[in-house]
C-alpha positions in Angstrom: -9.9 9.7 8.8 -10.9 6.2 9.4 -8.8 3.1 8.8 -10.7 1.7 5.9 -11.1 4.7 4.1 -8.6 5.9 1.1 -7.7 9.0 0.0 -9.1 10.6 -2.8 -6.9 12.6 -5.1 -7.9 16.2 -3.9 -6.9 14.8 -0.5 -3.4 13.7 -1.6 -2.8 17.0 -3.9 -3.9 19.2 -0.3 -1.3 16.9 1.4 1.4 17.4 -0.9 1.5 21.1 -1.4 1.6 21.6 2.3 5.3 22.8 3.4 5.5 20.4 5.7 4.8 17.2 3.5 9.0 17.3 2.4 9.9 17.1 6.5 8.0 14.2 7.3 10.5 10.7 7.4 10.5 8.7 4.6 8.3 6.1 6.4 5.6 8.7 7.4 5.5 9.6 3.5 5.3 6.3 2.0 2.2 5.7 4.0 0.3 8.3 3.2 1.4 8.0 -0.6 0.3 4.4 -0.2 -2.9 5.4 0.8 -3.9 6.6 -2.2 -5.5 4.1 -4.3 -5.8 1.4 -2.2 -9.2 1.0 -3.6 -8.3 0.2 -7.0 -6.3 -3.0 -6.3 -7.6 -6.1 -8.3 -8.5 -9.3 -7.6 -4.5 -10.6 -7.0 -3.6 -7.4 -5.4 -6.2 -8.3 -2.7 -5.5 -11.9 -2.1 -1.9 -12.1 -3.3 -0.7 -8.8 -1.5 1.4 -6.2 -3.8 4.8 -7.6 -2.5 6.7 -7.4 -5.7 9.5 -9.9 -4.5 6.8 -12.8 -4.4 5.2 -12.1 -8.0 7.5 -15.5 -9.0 6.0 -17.5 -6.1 2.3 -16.2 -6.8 2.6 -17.0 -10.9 3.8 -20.8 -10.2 0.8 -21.0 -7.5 -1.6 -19.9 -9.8 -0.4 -22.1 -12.6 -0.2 -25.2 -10.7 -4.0 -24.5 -9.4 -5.0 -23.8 -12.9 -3.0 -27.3 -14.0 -5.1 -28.7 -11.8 -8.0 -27.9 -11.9 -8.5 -28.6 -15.5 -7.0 -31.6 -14.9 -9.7 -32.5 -12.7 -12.3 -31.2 -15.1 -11.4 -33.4 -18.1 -11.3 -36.2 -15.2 -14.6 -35.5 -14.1 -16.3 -35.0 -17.9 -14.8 -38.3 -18.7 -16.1 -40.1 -16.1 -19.0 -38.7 -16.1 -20.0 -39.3 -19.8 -18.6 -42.7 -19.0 -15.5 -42.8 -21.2 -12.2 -43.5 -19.7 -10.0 -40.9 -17.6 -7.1 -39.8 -20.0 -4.5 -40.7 -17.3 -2.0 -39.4 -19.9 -3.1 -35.8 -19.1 -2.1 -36.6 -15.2 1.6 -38.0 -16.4 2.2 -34.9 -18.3 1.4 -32.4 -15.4 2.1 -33.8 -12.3 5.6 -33.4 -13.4 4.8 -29.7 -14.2 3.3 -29.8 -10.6 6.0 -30.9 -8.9 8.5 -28.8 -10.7 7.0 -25.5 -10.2 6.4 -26.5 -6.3 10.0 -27.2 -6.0 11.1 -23.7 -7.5 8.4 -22.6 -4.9 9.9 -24.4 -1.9 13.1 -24.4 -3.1 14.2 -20.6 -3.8 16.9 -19.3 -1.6 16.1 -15.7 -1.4 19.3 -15.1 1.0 21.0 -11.9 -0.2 24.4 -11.6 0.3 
């Protein structure tokens, strides 16, 4: 089997009813379990990784893009259309900016 390809799930149920399956290590079975599937991960799941310890750090990334750019966009429209740049809207979420990007630099993840 090639490196790109998945299993399909007649693949994975030939694997597990094999005697054999429940003596492989633990590692050697969570790699072929994780296998299956891998075709079906979204958008995220492809960019972001599936780390589940990280979802935190990816939510406050994807908010502070999405703070900016609509920021940017009412920007833009207003100078474009030639009415002034509601620089209210920047003093309201830079601070939301700066907050979430300290919890993201900030978090100690050291486990004691």
């Amino acid at each position: 089997m090639s490196e790109n390809s998945s299993l399909t799930s007649n693949d994975l149920l030939v694997i597990l009813n094999t005697p054999n399956f429940s003596n492989l290590p633990k590692e050697h079975k969570k790699i072929i379990l994780n296998s299956y599937g891998d075709n079906k991960k979204g958008v995220l799941d492809k960019m972001f990784g599936d780390n589940t310890e990280r979802i935190p750090i990816y939510i406050t990334f994807i908010l502070c893009m999405s703070l900016i750019l609509i920021a940017t966009i009412f920007s833009l429209v207003g100078y474009i259309t030639g009415k002034s740049v509601d620089l209210g809207l920047w003093s309201s979420i830079i601070p939301v900016i700066t907050l979430a990007l300290g919890y993201m630099f900030g978090k100690n993840n050291k486990k004691e």
